[in-house]
C-alpha positions as YAML, in Angstrom:
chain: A
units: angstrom
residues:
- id: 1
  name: UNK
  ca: [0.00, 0.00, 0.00]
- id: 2
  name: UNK
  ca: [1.07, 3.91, -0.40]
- id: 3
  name: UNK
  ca: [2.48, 5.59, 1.81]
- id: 4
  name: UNK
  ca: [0.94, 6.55, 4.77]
- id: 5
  name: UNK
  ca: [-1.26, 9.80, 4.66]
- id: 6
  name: UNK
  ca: [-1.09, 12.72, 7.04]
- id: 7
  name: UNK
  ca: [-4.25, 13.73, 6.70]
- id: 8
  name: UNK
  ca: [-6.04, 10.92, 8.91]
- id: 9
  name: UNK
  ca: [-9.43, 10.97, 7.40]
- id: 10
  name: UNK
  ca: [-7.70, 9.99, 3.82]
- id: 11
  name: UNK
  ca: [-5.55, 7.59, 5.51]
- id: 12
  name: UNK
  ca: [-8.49, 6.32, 7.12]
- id: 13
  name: UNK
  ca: [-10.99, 6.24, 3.75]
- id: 14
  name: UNK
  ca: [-7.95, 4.34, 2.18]
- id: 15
  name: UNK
  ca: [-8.21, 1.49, 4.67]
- id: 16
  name: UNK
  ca: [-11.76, 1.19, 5.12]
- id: 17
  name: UNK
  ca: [-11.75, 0.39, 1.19]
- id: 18
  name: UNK
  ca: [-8.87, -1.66, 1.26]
- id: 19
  name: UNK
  ca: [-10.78, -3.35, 4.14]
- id: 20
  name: UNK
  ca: [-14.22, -3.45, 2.21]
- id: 21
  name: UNK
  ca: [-12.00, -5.60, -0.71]
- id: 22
  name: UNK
  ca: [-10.94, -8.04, 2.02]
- id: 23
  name: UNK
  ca: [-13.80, -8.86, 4.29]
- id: 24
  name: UNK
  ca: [-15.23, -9.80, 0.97]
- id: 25
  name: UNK
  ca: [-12.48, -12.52, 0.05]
- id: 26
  name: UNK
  ca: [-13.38, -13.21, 3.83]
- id: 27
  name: UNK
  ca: [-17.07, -13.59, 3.62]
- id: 28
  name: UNK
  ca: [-16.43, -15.43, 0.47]
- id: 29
  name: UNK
  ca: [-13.98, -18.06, 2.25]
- id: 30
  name: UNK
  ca: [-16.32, -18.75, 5.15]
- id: 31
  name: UNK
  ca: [-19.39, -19.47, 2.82]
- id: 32
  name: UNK
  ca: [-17.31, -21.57, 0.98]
- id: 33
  name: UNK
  ca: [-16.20, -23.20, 4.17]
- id: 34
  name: UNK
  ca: [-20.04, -24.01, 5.26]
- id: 35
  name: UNK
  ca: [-21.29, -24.72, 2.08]
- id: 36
  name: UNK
  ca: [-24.18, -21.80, 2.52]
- id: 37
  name: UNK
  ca: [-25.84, -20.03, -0.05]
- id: 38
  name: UNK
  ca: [-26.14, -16.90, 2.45]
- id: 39
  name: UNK
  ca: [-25.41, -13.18, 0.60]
- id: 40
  name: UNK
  ca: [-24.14, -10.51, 3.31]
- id: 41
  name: UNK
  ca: [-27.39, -9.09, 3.56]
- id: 42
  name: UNK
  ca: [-29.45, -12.40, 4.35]
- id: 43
  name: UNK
  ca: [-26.81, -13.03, 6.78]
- id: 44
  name: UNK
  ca: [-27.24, -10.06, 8.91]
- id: 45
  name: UNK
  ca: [-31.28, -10.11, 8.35]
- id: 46
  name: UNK
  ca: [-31.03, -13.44, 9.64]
- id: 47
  name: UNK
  ca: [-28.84, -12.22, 12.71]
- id: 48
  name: UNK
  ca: [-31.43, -9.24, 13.23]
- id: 49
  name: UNK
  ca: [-34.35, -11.51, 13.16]
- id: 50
  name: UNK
  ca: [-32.70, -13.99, 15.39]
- id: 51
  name: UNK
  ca: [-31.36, -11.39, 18.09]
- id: 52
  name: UNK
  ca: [-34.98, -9.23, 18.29]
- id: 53
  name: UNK
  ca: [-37.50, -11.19, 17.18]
- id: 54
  name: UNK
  ca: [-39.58, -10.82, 14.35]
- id: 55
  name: UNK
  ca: [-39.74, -7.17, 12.71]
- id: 56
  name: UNK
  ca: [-41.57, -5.57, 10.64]
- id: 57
  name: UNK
  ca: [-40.59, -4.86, 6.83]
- id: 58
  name: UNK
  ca: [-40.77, -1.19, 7.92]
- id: 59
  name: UNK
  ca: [-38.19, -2.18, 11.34]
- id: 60
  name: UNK
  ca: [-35.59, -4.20, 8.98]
- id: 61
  name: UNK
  ca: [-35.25, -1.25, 6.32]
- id: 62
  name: UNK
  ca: [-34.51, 1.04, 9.21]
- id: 63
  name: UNK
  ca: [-32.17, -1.25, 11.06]
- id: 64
  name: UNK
  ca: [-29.91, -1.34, 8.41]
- id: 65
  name: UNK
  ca: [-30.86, 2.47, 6.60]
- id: 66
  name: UNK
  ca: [-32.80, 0.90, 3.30]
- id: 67
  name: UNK
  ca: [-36.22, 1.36, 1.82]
- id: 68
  name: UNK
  ca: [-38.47, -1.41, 2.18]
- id: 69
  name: UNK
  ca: [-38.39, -2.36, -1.50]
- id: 70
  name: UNK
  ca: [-34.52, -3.56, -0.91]
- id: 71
  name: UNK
  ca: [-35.33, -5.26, 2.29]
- id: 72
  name: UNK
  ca: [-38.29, -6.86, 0.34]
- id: 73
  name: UNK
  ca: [-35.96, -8.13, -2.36]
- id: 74
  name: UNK
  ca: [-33.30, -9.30, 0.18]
- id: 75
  name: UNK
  ca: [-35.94, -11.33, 2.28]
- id: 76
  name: UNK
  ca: [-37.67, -12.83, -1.18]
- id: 77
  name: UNK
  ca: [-34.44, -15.01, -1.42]
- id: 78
  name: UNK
  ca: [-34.88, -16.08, 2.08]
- id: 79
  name: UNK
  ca: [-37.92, -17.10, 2.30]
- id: 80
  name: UNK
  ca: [-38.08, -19.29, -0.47]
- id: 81
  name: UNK
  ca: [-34.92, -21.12, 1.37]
- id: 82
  name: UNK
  ca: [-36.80, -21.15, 4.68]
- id: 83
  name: UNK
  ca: [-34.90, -19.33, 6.49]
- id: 84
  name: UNK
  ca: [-37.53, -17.18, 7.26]
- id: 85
  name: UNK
  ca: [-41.47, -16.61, 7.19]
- id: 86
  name: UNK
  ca: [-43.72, -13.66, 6.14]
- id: 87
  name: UNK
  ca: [-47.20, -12.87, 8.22]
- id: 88
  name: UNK
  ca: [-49.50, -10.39, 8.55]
- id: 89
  name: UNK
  ca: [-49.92, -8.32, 11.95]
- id: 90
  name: UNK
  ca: [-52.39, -9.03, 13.75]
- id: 91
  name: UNK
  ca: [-52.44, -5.19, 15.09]
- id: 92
  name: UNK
  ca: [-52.23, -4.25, 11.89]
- id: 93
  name: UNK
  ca: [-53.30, -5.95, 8.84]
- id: 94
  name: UNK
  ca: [-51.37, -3.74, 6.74]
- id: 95
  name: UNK
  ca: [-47.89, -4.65, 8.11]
- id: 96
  name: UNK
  ca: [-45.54, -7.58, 7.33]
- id: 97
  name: UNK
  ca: [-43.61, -9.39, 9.87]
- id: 98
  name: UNK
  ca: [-40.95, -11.28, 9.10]
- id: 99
  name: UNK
  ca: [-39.41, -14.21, 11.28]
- id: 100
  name: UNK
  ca: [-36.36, -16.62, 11.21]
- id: 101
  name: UNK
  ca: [-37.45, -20.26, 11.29]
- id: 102
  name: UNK
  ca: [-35.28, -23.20, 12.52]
- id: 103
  name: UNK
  ca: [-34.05, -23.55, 9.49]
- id: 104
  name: UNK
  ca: [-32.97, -19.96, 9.26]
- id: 105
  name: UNK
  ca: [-31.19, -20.36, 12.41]
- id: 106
  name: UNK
  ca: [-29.13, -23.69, 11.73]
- id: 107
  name: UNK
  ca: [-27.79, -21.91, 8.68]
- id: 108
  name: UNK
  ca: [-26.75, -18.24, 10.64]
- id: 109
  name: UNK
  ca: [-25.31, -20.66, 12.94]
- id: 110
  name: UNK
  ca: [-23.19, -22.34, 10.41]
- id: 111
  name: UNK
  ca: [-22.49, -19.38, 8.82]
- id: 112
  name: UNK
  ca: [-21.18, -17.61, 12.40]
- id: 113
  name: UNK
  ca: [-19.34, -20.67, 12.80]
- id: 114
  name: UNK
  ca: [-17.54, -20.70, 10.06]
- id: 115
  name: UNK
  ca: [-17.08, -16.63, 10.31]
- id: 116
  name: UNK
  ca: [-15.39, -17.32, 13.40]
- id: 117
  name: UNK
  ca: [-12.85, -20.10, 12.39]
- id: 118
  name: UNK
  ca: [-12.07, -17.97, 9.46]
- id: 119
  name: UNK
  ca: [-11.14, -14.92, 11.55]
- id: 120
  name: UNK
  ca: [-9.23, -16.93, 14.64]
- id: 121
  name: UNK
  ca: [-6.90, -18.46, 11.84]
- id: 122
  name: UNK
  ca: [-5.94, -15.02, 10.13]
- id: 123
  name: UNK
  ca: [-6.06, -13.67, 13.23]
- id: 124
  name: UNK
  ca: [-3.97, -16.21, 15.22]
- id: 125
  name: UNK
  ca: [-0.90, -14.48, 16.10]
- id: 126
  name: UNK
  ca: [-3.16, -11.22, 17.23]
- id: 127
  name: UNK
  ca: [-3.13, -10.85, 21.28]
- id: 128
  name: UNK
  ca: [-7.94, -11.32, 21.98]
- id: 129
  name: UNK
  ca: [-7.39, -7.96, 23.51]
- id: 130
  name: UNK
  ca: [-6.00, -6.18, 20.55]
- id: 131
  name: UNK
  ca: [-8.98, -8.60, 19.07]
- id: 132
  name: UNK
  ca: [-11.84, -7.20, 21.27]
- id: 133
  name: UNK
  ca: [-10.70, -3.16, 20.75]
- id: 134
  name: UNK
  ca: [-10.87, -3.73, 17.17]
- id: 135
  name: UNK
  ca: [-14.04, -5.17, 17.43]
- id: 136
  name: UNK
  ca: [-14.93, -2.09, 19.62]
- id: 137
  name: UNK
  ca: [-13.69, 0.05, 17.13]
- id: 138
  name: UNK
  ca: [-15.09, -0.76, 14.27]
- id: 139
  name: UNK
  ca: [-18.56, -1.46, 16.71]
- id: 140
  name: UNK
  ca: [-18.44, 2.43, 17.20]
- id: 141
  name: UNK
  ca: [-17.53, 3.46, 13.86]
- id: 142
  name: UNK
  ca: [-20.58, 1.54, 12.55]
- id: 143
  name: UNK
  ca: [-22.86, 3.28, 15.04]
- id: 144
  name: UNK
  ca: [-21.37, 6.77, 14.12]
- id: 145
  name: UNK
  ca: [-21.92, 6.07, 10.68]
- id: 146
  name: UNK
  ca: [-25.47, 4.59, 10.84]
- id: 147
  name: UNK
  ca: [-26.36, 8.36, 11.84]
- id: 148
  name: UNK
  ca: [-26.02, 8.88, 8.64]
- id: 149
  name: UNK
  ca: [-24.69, 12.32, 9.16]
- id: 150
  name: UNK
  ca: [-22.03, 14.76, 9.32]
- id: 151
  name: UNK
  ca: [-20.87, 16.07, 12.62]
- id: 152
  name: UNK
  ca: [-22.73, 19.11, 11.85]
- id: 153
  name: UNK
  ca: [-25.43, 17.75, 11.69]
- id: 154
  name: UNK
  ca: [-26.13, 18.12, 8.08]
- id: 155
  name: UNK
  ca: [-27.17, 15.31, 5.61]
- id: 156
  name: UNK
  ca: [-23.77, 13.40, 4.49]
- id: 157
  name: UNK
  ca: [-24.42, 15.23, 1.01]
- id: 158
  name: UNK
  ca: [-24.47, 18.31, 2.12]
- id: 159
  name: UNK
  ca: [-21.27, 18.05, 4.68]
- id: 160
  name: UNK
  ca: [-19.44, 16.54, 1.30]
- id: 161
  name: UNK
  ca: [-20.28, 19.10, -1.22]
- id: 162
  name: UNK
  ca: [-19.33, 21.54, 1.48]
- id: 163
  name: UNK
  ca: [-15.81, 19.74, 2.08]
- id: 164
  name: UNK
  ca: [-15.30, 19.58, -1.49]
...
């Protein structure tokens, strides 16, 4: 890679996409270790569902900051695995809830397993602790940018036409 950066927001916007590249190859490995047909999104829709119960079309677009005609098309895929079901409300009609089944579950599980092996191998010669404030890290980073927004407070479009 270049040369480190001064400027630690570049440096930082460098790694994040070198890191984006990576976790893929890594996401890619583990599926191909348990044999799973999961996508990134129907993995952490299934980990959603199985953490907090069943949700709401409207719930899962906000959880993860999409419109409900992406969720819609990420769940389609799914449900017609069994991972997960579709009802109507009972309180209201109008809404869909969506929940993981058993089958749905054996397969995150697998998944996470096989997530985890990955990770502990490349990670081997890393000290947990310098493990767990990565984790941390990146745990906060993911909340800041779920926001959405600029420290100003502005839309992210806004704050980066102003930058620019």
């Amino acid at each position: 890679m270049p040369v480190r950066n001064p400027d630690p927001y570049d440096h930082l916007q460098l790694e994040l996409a070198v890191l984006a590249r990576r976790a893929e190859r890594a996401r890619v490995a583990a599926l191909d270790i348990a044999r799973s047909p999961l996508d990134r999104s129907g993995y952490l829709l299934l980990v959603l569902l199985e953490t907090e119960g069943e949700q709401t079309m409207s719930q899962l677009a906000a959880a993860f900051d999409l419109d409900a005609s992406t969720v819609t098309r990420q769940i389609a895929p799914l449900e017609r695995r069994g991972f997960v079901v579709r009802s109507r409300s009972d309180e209201d009609r109008r809404a869909t809830l969506v929940s993981i089944t058993p089958a749905g579950q054996r397969e995150r599980q697998t998944v996470r397993e096989a997530r985890v092996a990955y990770m502990r191998a490349q990670l081997a010669d890393w000290d947990p602790a310098k493990v767990e404030q990565l984790a941390e890290l990146l745990e906060d980073l993911n909340g800041t940018l779920t926001v959405g927004r600029a420290a100003e407070g502005r839309p992210v479009e806004d704050a980066v036409t102003a930058a620019s």
